[in-house]
C-alpha positions in Angstrom: 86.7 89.3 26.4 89.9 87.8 27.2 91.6 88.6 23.9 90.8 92.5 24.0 92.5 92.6 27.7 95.2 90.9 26.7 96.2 92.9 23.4 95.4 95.8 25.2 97.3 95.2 28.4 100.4 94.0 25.3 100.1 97.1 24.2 100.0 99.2 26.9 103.1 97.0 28.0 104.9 97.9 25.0 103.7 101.3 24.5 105.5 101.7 28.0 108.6 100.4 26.3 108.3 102.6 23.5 108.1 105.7 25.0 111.4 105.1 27.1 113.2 103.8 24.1 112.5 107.1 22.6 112.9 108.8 25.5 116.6 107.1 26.4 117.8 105.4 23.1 116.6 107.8 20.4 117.1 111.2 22.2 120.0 113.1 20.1 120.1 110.3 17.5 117.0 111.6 15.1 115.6 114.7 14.5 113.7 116.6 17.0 110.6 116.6 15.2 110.5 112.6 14.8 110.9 112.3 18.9 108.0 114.5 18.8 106.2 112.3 15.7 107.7 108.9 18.0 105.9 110.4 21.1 102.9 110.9 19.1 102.9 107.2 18.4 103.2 106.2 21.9 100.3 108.3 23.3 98.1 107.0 20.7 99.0 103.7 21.2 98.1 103.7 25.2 95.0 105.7 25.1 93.9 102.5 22.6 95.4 100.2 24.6 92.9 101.5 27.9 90.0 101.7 25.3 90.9 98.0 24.4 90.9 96.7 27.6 87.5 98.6 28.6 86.3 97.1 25.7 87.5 93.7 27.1 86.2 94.2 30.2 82.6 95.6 28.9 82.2 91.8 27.4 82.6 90.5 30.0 80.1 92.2 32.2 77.2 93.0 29.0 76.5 90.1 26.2 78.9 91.3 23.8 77.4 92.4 20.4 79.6 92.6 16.7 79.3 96.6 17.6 81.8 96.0 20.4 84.0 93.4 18.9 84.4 95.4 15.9 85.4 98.9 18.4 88.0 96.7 19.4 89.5 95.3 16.4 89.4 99.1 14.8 91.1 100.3 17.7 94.1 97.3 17.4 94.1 97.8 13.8 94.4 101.6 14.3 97.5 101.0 16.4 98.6 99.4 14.0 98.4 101.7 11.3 98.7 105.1 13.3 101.4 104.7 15.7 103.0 102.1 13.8 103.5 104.0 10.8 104.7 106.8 13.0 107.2 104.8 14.7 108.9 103.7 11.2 108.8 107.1 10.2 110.5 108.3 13.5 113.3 105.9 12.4 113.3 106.4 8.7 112.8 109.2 7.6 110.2 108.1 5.1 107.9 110.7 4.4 105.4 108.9 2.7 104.6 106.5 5.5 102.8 109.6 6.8 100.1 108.9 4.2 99.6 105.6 5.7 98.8 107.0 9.4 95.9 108.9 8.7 94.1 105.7 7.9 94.9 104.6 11.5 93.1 107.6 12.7 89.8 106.9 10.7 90.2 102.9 12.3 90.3 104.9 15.4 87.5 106.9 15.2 85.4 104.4 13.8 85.8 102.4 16.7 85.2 104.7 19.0 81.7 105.6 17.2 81.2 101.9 17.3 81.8 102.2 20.9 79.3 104.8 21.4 76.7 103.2 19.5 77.0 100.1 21.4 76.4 101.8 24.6 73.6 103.5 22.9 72.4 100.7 22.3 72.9 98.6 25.1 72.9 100.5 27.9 
């Protein structure tokens, strides 16, 4: 319980970061499209990091199952993988990474299935 509020409140915290860093630091230093691609990487990365503090909070008020421990680990691994790969691209230029973020997205959705099935489940 504890751990999913705290790395989701971290990366909320730096998903806060992030997005002014791109907004301030990066603005007129890289291409348009990778402030767009950098944005991309923050938005992700807080609407994970409010799904990984629910799912914090949900063990702490249900007996918490493997279904939701996993929904959280997908979703930190996801941020991981999607917006993190996005970010170094944004600064890069390295078109490949891109082949690395859609596995993020599929760690995402997975735990938000997880998420639903739990509830299914539980609720």
């Amino acid at each position: 319980m504890k751990t999913f509020i705290i790395i989701g409140a971290l990366s909320a915290f730096l998903s806060v970061g992030l997005g002014a860093f791109g907004a301030h630091a990066l603005e007129g230093k890289i291409e348009k499209k990778y402030i767009d691609t950098w944005n991309t990487g923050v938005l992700y990365q807080m609407f994970h990091a409010i799904g990984i503090i629910i799912i914090g909070v949900l063990m702490g008020t249900v007996s918490p199952t493997s279904l939701l421990s996993w929904s959280g680990w997908l979703m930190v691994i996801g941020t991981i993988l999607f917006s993190g790969s996005l970010y170094v691209l944004s600064l890069s230029g390295i078109k490949i990474l891109g082949a690395i973020t859609p596995f993020g997205g599929v760690s995402f959705l997975a735990g938000w299935i997880l998420l639903v099935i739990f509830a299914a489940k539980t609720m």
